[in-house]
KOLKEGU-461977 format. One record per residue (C-alpha): x, y, z; residue number from 1; residue in one letter. Coordinates in Angstrom, 1 decimal, decimal comma. Last residue first. Layout:
BEGIN
REC/X/Y/Z/NUM/a .
...
end
This chain:
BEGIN
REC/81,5/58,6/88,9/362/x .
REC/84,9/59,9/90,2/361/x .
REC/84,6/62,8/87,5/360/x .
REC/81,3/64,5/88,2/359/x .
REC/81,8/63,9/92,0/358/x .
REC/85,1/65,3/92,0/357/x .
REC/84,3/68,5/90,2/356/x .
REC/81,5/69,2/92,5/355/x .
REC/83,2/68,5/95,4/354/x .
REC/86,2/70,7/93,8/353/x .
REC/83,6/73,6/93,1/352/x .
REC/81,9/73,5/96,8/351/x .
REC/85,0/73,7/99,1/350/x .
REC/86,5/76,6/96,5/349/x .
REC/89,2/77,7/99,3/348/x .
REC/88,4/81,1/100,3/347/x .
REC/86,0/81,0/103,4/346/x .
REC/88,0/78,0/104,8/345/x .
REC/91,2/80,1/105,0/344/x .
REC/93,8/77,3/105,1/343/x .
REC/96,3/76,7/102,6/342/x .
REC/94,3/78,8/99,7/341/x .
REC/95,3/81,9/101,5/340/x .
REC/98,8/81,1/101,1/339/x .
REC/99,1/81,7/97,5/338/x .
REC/97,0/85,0/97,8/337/x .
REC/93,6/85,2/97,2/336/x .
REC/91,8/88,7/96,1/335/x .
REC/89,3/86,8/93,7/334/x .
REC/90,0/82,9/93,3/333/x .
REC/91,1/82,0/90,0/332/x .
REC/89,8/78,3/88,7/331/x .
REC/91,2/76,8/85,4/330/x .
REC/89,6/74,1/84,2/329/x .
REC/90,5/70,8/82,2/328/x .
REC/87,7/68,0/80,8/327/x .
REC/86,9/69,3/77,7/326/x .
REC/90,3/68,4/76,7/325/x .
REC/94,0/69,4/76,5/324/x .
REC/96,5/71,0/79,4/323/x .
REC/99,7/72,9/78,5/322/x .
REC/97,9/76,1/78,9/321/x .
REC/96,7/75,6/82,3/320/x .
REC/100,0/74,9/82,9/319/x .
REC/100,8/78,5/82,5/318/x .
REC/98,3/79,9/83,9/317/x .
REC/98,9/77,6/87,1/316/x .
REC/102,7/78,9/87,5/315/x .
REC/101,7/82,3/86,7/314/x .
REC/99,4/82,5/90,0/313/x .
REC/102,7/82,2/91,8/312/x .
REC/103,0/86,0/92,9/311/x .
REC/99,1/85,2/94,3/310/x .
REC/97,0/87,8/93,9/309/x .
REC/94,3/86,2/91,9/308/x .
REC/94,7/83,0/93,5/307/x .
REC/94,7/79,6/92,5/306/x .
REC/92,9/76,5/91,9/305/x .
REC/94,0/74,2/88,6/304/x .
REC/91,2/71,5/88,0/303/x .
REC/92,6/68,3/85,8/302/x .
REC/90,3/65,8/84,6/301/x .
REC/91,8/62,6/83,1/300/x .
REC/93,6/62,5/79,7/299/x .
REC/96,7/63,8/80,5/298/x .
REC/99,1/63,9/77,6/297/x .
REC/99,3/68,0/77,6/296/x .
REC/100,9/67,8/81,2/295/x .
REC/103,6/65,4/79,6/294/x .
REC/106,8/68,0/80,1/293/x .
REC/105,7/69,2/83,1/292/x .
REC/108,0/67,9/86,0/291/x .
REC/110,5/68,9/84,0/290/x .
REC/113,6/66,9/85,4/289/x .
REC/117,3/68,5/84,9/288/x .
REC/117,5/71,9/87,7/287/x .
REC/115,2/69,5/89,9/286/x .
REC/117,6/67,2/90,4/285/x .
REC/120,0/69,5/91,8/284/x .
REC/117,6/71,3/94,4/283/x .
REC/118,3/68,5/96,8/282/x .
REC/121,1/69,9/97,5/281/x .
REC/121,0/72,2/100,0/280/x .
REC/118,9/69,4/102,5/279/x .
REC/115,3/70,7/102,6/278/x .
REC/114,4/73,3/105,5/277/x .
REC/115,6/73,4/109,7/276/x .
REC/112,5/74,2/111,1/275/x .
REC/108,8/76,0/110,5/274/x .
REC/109,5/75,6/106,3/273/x .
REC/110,6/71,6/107,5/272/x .
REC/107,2/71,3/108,9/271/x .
REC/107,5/68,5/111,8/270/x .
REC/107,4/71,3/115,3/269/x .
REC/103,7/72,6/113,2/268/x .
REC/103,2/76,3/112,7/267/x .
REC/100,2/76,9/110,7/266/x .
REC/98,1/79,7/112,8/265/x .
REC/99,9/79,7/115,9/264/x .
REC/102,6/81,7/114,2/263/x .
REC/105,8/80,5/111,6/262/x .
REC/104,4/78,6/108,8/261/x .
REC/101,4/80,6/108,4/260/x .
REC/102,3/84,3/108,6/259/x .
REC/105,8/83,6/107,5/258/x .
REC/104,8/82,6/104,6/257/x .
REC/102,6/85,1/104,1/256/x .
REC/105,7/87,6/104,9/255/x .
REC/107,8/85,7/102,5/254/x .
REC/104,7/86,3/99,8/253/x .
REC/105,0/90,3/100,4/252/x .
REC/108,2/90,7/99,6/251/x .
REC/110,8/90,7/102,6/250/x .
REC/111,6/94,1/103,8/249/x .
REC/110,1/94,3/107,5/248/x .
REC/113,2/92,5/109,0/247/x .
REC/111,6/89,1/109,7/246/x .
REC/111,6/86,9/112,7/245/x .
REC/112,2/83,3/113,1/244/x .
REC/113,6/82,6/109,5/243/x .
REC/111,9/80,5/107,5/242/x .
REC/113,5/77,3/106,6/241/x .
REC/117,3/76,3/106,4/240/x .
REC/119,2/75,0/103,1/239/x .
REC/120,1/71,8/105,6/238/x .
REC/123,6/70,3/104,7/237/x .
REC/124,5/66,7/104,7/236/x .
REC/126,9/65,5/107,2/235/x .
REC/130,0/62,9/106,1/234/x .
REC/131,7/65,8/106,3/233/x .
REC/133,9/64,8/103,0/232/x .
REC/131,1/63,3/101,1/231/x .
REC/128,8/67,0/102,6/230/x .
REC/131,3/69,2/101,1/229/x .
REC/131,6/67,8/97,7/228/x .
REC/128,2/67,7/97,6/227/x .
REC/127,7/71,6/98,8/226/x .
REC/130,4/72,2/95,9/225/x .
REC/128,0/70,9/93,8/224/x .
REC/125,4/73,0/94,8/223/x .
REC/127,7/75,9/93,8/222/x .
REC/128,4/74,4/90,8/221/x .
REC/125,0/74,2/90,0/220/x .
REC/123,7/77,7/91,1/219/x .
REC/127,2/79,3/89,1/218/x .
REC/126,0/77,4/85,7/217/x .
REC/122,2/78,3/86,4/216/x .
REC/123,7/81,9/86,5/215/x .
REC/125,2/81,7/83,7/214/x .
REC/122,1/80,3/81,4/213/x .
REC/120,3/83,4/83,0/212/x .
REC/117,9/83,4/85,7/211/x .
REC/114,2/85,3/85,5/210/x .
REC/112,0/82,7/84,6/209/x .
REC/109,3/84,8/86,2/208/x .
REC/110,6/83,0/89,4/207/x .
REC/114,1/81,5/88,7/206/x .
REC/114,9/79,1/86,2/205/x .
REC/115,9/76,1/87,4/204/x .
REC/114,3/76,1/90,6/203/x .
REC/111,0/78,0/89,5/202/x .
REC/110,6/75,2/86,6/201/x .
REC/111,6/72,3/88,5/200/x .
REC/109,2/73,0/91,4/199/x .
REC/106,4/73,7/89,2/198/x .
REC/104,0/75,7/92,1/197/x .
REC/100,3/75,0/92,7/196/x .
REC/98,0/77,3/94,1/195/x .
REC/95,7/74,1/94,3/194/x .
REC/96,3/71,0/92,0/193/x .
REC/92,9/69,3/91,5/192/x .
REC/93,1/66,0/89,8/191/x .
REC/90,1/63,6/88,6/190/x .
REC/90,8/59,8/87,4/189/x .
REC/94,3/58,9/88,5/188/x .
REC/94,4/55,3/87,8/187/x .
REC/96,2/56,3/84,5/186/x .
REC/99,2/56,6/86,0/185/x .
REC/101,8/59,3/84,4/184/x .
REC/100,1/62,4/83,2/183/x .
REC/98,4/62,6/86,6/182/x .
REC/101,3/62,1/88,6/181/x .
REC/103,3/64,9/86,6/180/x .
REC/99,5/66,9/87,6/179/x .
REC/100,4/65,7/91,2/178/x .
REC/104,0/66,5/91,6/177/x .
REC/102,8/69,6/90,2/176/x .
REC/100,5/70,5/92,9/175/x .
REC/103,0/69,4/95,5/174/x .
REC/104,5/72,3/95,2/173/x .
REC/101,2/74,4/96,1/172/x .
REC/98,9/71,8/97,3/171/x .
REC/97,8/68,2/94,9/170/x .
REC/94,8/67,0/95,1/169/x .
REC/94,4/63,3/93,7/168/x .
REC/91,1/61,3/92,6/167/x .
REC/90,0/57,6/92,6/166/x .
REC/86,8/56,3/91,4/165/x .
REC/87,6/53,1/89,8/164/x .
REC/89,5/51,7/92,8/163/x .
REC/85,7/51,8/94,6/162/x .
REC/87,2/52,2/98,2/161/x .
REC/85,3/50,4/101,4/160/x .
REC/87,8/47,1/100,7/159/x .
REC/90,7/48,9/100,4/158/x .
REC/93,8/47,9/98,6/157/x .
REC/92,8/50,9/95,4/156/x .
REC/93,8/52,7/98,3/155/x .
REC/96,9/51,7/99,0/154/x .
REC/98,6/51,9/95,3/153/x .
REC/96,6/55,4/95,1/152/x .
REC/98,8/56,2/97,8/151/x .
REC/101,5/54,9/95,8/150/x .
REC/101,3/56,7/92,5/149/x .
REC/101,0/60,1/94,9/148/x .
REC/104,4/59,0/96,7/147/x .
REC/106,2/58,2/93,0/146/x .
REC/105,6/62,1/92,2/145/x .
REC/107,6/63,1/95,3/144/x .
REC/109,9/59,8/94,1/143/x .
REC/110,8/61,0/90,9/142/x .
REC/110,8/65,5/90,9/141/x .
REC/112,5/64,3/94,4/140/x .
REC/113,0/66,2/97,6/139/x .
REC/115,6/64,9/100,2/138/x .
REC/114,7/66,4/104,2/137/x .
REC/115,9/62,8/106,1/136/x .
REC/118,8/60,4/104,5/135/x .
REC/117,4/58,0/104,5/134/x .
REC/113,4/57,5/104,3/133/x .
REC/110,7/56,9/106,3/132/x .
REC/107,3/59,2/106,9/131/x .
REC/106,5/60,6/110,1/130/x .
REC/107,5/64,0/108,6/129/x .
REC/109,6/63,9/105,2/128/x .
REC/111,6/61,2/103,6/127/x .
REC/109,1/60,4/101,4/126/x .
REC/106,0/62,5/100,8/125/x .
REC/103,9/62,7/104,4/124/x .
REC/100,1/61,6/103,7/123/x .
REC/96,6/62,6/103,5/122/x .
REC/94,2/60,4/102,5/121/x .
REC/90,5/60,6/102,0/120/x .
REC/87,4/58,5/102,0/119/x .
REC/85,0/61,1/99,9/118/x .
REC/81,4/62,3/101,3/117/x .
REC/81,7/66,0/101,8/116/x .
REC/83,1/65,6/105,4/115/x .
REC/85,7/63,5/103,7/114/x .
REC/86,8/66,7/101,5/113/x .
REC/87,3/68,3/104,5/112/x .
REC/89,3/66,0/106,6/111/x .
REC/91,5/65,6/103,6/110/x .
REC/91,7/69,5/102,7/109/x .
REC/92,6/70,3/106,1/108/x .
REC/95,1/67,2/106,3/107/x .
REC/97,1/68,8/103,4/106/x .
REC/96,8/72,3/105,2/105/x .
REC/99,2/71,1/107,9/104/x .
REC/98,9/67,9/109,6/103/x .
REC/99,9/66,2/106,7/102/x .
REC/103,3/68,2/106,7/101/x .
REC/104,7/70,9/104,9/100/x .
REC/108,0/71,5/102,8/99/x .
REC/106,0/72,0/99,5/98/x .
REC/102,4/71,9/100,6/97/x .
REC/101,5/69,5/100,2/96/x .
REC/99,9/66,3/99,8/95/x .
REC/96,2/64,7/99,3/94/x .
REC/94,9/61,2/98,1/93/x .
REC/91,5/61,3/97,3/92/x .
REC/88,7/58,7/97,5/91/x .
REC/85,0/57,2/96,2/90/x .
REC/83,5/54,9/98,0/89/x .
REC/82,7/51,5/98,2/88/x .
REC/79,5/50,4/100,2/87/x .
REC/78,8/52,7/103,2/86/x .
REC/79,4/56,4/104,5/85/x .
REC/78,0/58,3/107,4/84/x .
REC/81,1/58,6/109,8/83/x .
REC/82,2/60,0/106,0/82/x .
REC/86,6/58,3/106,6/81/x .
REC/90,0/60,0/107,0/80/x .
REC/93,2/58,7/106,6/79/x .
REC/96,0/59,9/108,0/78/x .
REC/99,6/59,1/106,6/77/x .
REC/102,9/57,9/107,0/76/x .
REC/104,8/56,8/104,3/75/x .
REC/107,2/53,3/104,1/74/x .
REC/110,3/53,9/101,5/73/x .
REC/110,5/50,7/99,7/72/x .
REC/111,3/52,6/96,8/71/x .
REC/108,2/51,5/94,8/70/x .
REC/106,0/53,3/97,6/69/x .
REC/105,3/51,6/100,7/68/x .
REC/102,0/51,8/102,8/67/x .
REC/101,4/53,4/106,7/66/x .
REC/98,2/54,5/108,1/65/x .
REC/96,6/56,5/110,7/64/x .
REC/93,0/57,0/111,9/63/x .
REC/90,1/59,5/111,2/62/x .
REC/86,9/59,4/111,7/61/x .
REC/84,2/62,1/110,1/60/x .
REC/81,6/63,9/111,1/59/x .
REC/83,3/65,0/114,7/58/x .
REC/85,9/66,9/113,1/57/x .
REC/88,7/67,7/114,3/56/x .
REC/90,1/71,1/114,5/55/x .
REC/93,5/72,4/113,2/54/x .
REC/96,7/72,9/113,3/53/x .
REC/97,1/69,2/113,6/52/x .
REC/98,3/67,5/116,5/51/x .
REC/95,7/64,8/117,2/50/x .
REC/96,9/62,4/119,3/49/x .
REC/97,9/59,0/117,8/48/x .
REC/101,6/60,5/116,9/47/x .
REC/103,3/58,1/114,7/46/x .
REC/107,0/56,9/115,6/45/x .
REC/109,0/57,3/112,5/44/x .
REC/108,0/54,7/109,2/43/x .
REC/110,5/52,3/107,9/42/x .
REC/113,0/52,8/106,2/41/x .
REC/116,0/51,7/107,7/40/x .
REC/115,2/54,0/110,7/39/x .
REC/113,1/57,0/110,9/38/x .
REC/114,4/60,1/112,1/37/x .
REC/114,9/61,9/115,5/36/x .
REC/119,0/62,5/115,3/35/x .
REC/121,4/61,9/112,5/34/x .
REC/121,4/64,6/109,6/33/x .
REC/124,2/66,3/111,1/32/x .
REC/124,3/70,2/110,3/31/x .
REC/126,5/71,6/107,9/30/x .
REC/129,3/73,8/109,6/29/x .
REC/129,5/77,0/107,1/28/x .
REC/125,7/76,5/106,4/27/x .
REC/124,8/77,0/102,7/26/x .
REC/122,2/79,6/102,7/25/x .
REC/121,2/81,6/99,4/24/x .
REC/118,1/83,0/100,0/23/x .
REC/115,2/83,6/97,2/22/x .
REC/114,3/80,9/94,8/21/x .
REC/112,4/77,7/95,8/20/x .
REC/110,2/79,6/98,1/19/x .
REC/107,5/76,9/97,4/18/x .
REC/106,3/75,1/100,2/17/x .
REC/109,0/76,8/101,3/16/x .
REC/112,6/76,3/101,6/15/x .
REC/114,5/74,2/98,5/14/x .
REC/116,8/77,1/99,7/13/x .
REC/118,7/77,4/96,2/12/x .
REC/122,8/78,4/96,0/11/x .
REC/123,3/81,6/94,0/10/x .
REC/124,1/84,4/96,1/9/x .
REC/127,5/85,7/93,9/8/x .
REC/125,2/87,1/91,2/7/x .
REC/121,8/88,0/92,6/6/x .
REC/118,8/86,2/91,3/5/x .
REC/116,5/88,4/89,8/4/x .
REC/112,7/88,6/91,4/3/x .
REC/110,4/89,6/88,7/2/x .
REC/107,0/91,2/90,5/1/x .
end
């Protein structure tokens, strides 16, 4: 499926946890970006009950946590423990997807994984969720890559975590946040990005790299407009998520969107694709910063997860490609969509990423 941008609706929704390209929404009246959000940094108020979409487990614990990244930005996370486990361990950090919260399918994988024996760590990227950071609903190709560099600053802290043995997974956007983690710090031992998206690619050029040189030219003066808009309102404006009901003509991946961010089944009040979306222009910086350009540096193992009927499935092929070593796999789930491998526990590869972990975190 190649998805043109139309001429004249060119300004990004930085929506999804990965529709990067498909409605053009800049708000007439932008909305304020005051209200419920944290304060000079530091973390928002965390939520001790357990509010995730879904169950706890009783083999593991589970408790929340709060570290800095470079920026001084504090990030909320959960982190969850093997009731059984002793010594130093072995541990993840976790994120995504794109837009999503930690008590989405990021905390699935975490509380997982830790039920197979890892300490894990799920966490809010900056200036998302209960996690600090002015002005609220900014994504970064830098700091969203910073936020994994950081969580493995806070583990490698703990005294039950072997700082030798620490892996990364990385969900949908946030899958290429991790692999650009990867290719940076070196601490990063084993990655698995699942049904990962390249944020910078699909922004600047469209799905199926379908957007011309003009049209990127209209996209970012449009966006600049929205800047010029937002200095003068003093407000910055939201790109908006999902919408609350759909008109029966979406493509099929809006409608699995919808599915999960939008019903009982992955709705969460904190998801920005459930709510109000990524500020407009935030897509700027992606339109200038590869997030891929060193993927063939990595040296650590690298597992790419996605599914065989997922429209993004190109995305992982392609950086699949870029990847060098013995050490790098590719992983394509029969029949999955993108969104199937957020939450349906028959799907996800549960017992190939334990495995790959444990022969990499040794």
């Amino acid at each position: 499926m190649r998805m043109r941008t139309i001429r004249g609706l060119l300004t990004i929704g930085l929506v999804l946890g990965s529709l990067a390209i498909f409605s053009v929404r800049v708000p007439a009246a932008a909305p304020s970006s005051t209200g419920n959000h944290a304060k000079d940094g530091t973390a928002m108020h965390l939520e001790q009950q357990w509010d995730k979409t879904f169950p706890q487990s009783d083999k593991v614990t589970h408790q929340k946590v709060t570290f800095r990244n470079r920026y001084g930005i504090t990030l909320a996370a959960d982190l969850y423990r093997p009731r059984q486990g002793t010594g130093k361990m072995a541990a993840i950090a976790v994120s995504g997807p794109f837009g999503a919260v930690k008590e989405q399918a990021s905390g699935l994988y975490a509380q997982t994984m830790a039920e197979r024996g890892f300490i894990t760590l799920a966490f809010d990227p900056s200036f998302t969720g209960e996690s600090g950071g002015q002005p609220r609903h900014v994504a970064s190709p830098d700091i969203n890559t910073e936020d994994f560099c950081a969580a493995v600053d806070y583990l490698t802290t703990r005294e039950d975590v072997d700082a030798g043995r620490i892996g990364i997974i990385g969900i949908c956007g946030f899958g290429g946040m991790g692999i650009n983690a990867a290719a940076m710090d070196t601490r990063i031992k084993a990655t698995v990005a699942s049904t990962m998206y390249d944020m910078s690619r699909v922004i600047a050029n469209g799905y199926f790299d379908a957007m011309s040189e003009d049209e990127r030219h209209a996209l970012r003066t449009r966006l600049n407009e929205q800047r010029t808009a937002d200095a003068r309102s003093g407000h910055i404006a939201s790109a908006g998520g999902l919408p609350d009901t759909l008109s029966g003509d979406e493509p099929a991946f809006v409608k699995d969107y919808y599915d999960y961010y939008k019903t009982r089944r992955g709705y969460h009040p904190r998801s920005l694709n459930g709510g109000s979306g990524w500020n407009t222009t935030s897509a700027l910086s992606f339109m200038t910063m590869p997030l891929l350009a060193y993927a063939g540096e990595i040296r650590s193992a690298v597992l790419l997860i996605h599914g065989e009927k997922a429209h993004s499935r190109y995305f992982s092929e392609d950086a699949f490609k870029k990847l060098r070593g013995d050490n790098k796999e590719l992983l394509i789930i029969p029949q999955a969509s993108h969104v199937d491998l957020y939450d349906r526990l028959e799907i996800i590869p549960w017992e190939k990423m334990e495995s790959f972990f444990r022969t990499h975190l040794q």
